[in-house]
C-alpha positions, 0 to 999 in steps of 0.5 A, a space after each residue: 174898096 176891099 175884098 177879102 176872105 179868111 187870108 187873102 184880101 184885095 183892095 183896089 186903088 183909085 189909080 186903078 191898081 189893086 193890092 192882093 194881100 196874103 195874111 195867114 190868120 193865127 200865124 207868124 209867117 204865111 204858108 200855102 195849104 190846099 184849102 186857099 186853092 178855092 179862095 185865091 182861084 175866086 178873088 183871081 176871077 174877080 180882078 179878070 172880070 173887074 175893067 177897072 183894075 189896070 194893075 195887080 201887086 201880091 203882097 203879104 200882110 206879115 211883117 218879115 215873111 212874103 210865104 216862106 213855102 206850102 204847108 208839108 204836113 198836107 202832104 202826110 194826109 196823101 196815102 197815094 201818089 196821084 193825091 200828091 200830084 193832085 195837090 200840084 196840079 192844083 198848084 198849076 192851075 191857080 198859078 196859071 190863072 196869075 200869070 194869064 191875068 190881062 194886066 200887069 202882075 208884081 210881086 212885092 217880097 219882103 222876109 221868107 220867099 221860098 218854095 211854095 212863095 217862089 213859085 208864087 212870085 215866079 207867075 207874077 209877071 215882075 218881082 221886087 225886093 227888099 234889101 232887108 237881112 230876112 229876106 230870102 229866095 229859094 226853091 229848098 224842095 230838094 232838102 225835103 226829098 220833093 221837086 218844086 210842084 207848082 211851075 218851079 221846075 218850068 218858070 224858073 229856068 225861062 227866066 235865069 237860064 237852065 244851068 242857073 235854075 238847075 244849080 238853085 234846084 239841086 242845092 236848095 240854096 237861097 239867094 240873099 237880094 242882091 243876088 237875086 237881082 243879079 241873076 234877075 230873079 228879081 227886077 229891082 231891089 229896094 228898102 223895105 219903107 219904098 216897097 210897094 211904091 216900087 212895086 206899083 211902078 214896075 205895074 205902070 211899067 207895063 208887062 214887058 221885062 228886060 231880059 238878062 244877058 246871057 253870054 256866049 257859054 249859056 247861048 250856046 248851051 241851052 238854045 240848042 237841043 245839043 247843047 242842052 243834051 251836054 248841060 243836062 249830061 253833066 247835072 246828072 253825072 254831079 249829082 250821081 258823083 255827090 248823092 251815090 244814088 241815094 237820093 231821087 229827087 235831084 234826078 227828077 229835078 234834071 229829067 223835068 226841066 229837060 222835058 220842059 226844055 225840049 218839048 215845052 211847058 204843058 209837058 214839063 207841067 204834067 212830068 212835074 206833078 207826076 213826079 212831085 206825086 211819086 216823091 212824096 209817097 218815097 220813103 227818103 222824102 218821108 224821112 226828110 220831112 220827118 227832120 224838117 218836122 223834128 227841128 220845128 218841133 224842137 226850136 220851141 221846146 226850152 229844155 226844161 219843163 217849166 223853166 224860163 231862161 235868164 237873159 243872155 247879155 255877155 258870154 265868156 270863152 274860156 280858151 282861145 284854140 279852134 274850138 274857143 275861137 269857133 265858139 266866140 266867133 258864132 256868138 258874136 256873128 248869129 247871137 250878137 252877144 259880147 263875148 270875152 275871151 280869156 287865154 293864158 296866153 296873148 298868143 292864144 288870144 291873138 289865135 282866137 281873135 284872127 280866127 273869128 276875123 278870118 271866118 267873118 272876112 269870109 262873108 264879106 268876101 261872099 257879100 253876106 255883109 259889108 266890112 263894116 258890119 264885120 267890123 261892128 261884130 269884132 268890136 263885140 269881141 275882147 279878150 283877156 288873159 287875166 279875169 278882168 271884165 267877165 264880172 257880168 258874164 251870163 254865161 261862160 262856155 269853157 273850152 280847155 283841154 280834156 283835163 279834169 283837174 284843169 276843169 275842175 280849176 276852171 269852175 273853181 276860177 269862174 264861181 270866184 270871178 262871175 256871179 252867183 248866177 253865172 251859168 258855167 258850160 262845158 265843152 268836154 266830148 267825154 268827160 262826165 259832167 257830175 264829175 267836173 261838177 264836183 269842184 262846184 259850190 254851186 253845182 246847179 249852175 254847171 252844165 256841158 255844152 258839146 259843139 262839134 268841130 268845126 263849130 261853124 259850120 256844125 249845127 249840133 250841140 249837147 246839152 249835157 245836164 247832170 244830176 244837179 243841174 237846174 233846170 233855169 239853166 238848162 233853159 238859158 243853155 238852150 236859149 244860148 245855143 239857139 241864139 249862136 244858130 245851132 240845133 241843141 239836144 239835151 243829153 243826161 250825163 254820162 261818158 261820151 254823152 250820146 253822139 260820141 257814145 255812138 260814134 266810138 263803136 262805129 269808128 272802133 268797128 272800121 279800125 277792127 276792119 281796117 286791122 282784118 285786112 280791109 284796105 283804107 279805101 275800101 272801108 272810106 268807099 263802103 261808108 260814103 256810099 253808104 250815105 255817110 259825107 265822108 269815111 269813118 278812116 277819114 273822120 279819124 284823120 279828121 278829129 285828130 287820132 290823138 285825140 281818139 286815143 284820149 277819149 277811148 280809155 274813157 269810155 272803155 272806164 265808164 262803159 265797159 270792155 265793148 269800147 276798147 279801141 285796137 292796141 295797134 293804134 298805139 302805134 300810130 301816136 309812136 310815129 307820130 300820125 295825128 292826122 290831119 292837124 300834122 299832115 300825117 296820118 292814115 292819108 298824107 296832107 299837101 297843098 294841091 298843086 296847079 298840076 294837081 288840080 287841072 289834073 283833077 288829083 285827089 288832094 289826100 293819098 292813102 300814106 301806105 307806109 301806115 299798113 307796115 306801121 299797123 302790122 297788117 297786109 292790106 287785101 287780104 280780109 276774110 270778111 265779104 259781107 257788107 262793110 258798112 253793115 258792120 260798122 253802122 250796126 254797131 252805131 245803131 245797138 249803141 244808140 238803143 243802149 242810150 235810149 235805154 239808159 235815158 241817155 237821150 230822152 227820145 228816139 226824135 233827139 236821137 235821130 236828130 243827134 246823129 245827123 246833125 252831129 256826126 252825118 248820119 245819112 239824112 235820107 234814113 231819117 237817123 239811127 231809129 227811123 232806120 231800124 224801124 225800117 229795118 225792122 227790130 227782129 231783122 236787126 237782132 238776127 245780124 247782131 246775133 249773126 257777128 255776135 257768133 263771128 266777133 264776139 259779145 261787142 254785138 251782143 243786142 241791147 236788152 230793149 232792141 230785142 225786148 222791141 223785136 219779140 214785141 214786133 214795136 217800132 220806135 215811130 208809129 
């Protein structure tokens, strides 16, 4: 016999155990919404008054989705903090109505078990899995400025131990199934095709679970107020060292957990729905979830209105450096694509091939899959030096140095050698695209594409279309970047495009600081606590100072005396400083030592010998106003000047550029959101202010101060 309502049905068995299954009408995968609160409370009073069932299993109907987490955008209708906690309160109410059934509760999970869903499976009694690739678990909350409110903070450290729990809270990650299993989060890992058989017997098995061992360091630890007091004394001082306080979620996530922990789960219960209450209504949550919303929105724009992408079979690399071997190994690793990589060289070949193996030997190490499988995907990869066997080529990302006749040699060798069909790509970071496109017959086939380094572990890309361009192929270029797991935007073209567009009037800024007489600590210190992952001294270490000697007379060409870099950095290529590649340049680079490393020594030391090669005296700035401010409004007049000029086509894929691609801190919720909250006139009036001391390099762009005298925002 079945009973259902709109999402949940259940259905009792004649040996007694009955299936709760969650199957959101309308929707590709489940989430949780307030409005079930009355369903599942109803059908959950029926399985307790109903003798003949002996045994309840939650599954879902979806085909690769348990519930992937609570619907967020209900947490936009709540304009007070106590409807946020209501919601959680809610949650603990329905929950503990679960976990307090008489009979043996076990969660079947297949697909997405996060957030919201985990909390589910928490107050199940058992909890099974399946094996399968989609398969996920995590409490990602903390990634949204939120603390699980639905028990997450008290189930979870009761059944893996605090530390463990504290380590999945804080960093959102989400354990693959065998992890799962092994931190005993689940009490069985299985095939998908024997799922539910498995969950009925750990039913028959009865409530009772076996315990995972804890040694000796945990036992200690967390059985013991004093041991707790040292474990929760360390979270907190990770988290203040990696957030810069920045961030208040992680710190409720600790002081909730330690209450549950030392005066028990009616205390814990109650802090964490207060908390989750007060989180939601912080502007650093509001701005989290605006990129959560942002993302989703963008994954099912194609680029191009009205254009359908080609179909995406073979992809061609051309070049075989970082950025050639980042970008082939990302196409054959998350978009299963063959891809063929061309080099002049065999030795460029050799690099671009062993770079990919390295990359994928790394998941394998970390039992993301099996060496098998590794080998499945290299096989996807081959490599020429000649232009042989790229025929068939859908798609062919080039990826040479920032030589325009070199490009331009580059079109004219694909449009030879491919298909009249076949897309070229682009992956210069200054160069305007039109220009490289002037080498084209066929022009509307070219396009950028502007990856980040490193290309795996960045998830931006540009999607550059000139004038030209047409829009199938801004589709299949978008479909392409989807495919290799990135985050595309699309750019119109222009030198620097956007993200480097912003970033050069950043960096040029902290170089000015730098020459004033602000020491390089200093100005890498303001930055990071700022919210920044690493300083704009370091960044430049980072992307190579040759090449920001490459690309600012670029953008100083195309976009004005604004953009002119410091000659004194000239300097620095005369003595040979290109930074981190050749272990010289505003830091010095060594492999750590033993020593160094028990002694807990930086890895990278200011080199002061650079301040004697710039000419300057550290210490000695006149300026003793906000480092950062100065840098980062530069970056926020530039990227007004870009929406200005439709460089970007919204303030949305602006915010989402700058955080994606260069680390704007996520908590602003990008460079628009941040001067909404700044306020436009507040904005102008520091601009005006360094306008005066430094001259028009901080003139307003004409629409900032058009938005100031209007008093508009760019979100309403």
């Amino acid at each position: 016999m079945t009973t259902s309502n709109n999402t949940f049905s259940l259905t009792r068995r004649e040996d007694g155990i009955a299936l709760l299954t969650m199957d959101v009408p309308g929707e590709s995968m489940n989430t949780l919404k307030a409005e079930f609160v009355p369903q599942m409370t109803e059908l959950l009073a029926e399985i307790r008054n109903d003798n003949s069932i002996k045994g309840l299993v939650v599954i879902s109907g979806k085909k690769d989705s348990f519930v992937a987490g609570a619907d967020i955008s209900m947490l936009d209708a709540c304009d007070t903090s106590e409807k946020a906690s209501e919601l959680s309160a809610a949650g603990h109410k329905v929950f503990a109505e679960l976990e307090n059934l008489p009979m043996p509760v076990v969660a079947a999970i297949h697909g997405a078990c996060l957030g919201g869903g985990l909390e589910l499976a928490l107050a199940c009694h058992k909890r099974v899995c399946s094996d399968g690739a989609k398969t996920q678990l995590g409490l990602p909350e903390v990634q949204l400025g939120l603390l699980p409110g639905s028990g997450g903070t008290q189930r979870l450290p009761k059944l893996i131990g605090i530390a463990k729990a504290l380590d999945m809270m804080l960093t959102g990650k989400q354990l693959r199934p065998k992890q799962a299993l092994k931190l005993g989060l689940v009490d069985d890992v299985v095939p998908s095709t024997i799922l539910l058989e498995a969950a009925i017997k750990l039913v028959q098995a009865g409530k009772s679970r076996k315990p995972r061992k804890r040694n000796m360091q945990e036992l200690a630890l967390e059985t013991s107020h004093v041991g707790r007091n040292i474990l929760f004394d360390q979270a907190l001082k990770h988290v203040e060292r990696k957030t810069k306080g920045n961030y208040p979620a992680p710190l409720r996530i600790i002081e909730t957990v330690r209450i549950g922990a030392d005066e028990g789960m009616a205390a814990g219960l109650a802090t964490e729905s207060r908390y989750f209450g007060e989180l939601v209504m912080t502007p650093e949550s509001a701005a989290l979830r605006s990129i959560f919303f942002a993302t989703t929105e963008m994954k099912k724009e194609s680029g191009a209105a009205d254009a359908k992408p080609r179909a995406l079979n073979k992809a061609v690399v051309l070049g075989g450096g970082l950025m050639g071997g980042g970008i082939a190994s990302v196409t054959v690793s998350k978009a299963k694509i063959p891809v063929r990589v061309k080099d002049i060289s065999q030795q460029g070949l050799s690099n671009a091939l062993s770079y990919a193996y390295k990359l994928l030997s790394k998941g394998v190490q970390r039992r993301h899959m099996t060496a098998t499988q590794r080998d499945q995907l290299m096989s996807l990869m081959s490599s020429t030096v000649d232009y042989v066997g790229v025929k068939d080529a859908d798609i062919v990302v080039e990826a040479v140095f920032e030589d325009l006749n070199l490009k331009h040699q580059m079109v004219q060798d694909i449009e030879r050698e491919c298909s009249e069909h076949t897309v070229f790509a682009s992956n210069t970071s200054s160069l305007p695209i039109g220009q490289i496109a002037k080498a084209a017959s066929r022009p509307e086939n070219v396009i950028g594409l502007h990856y980040f380094s490193p290309v795996e572990k960045m998830p931006l890309v540009e999607v550059i279309a000139h004038e030209k361009t047409s829009p199938e192929t801004i589709a299949t270029t978008v479909a392409f970047a989807r495919k290799q797991g990135k985050t595309p935007i699309v750019v119109r073209d222009g030198a620097g495009f956007y993200v480097n567009r912003i970033l050069a009037l950043y960096m040029n800024e902290a170089a000015q600081l730098l020459l004033e007489g602000n020491d390089i600590e200093s100005l890498d210190r303001s930055l990071v606590k700022f919210g920044f992952p690493v300083g704009p001294i370091t960044l430049l270490d980072e992307v190579g100072i040759d090449v920001g000697a490459k690309i600012a007379p670029i953008l100083e060409q195309e976009l004005g005396a604004r953009f002119k870099a410091p000659a004194a950095f000239d300097r620095l290529l005369g003595d040979d400083r290109k930074g981190r590649k050749n272990g010289r340049g505003f830091y010095l680079y060594s492999k750590p030592k033993l020593l160094d490393r028990l002694q807990r020594k930086p890895q990278k030391q200011v080199d002061s010998s650079v301040y004697k090669v710039l000419g300057i005296t550290p210490g000695t700035s006149s300026e003793y106003g906000n480092l950062a401010e100065r840098c980062v409004v530069q970056m926020l007049n530039e990227a007004v000047r870009c929406l200005e000029e439709g460089i970007i086509s919204s303030a949305r894929d602006g915010d989402i550029g700058a955080i994606f691609g260069i680390g704007f801190p996520p908590f602003l919720g990008g460079p628009f959101r941040y001067i909404d909250s700044l306020g436009a006139a507040n904005l102008v009036t520091i601009l005006k202010g360094y306008q005066q001391h430094y001259g028009d390099r901080f003139a307003p762009a004409p629409m900032l101060e058009l938005m100031a005298s209007e008093q508009r925002k760019f979100y309403r």
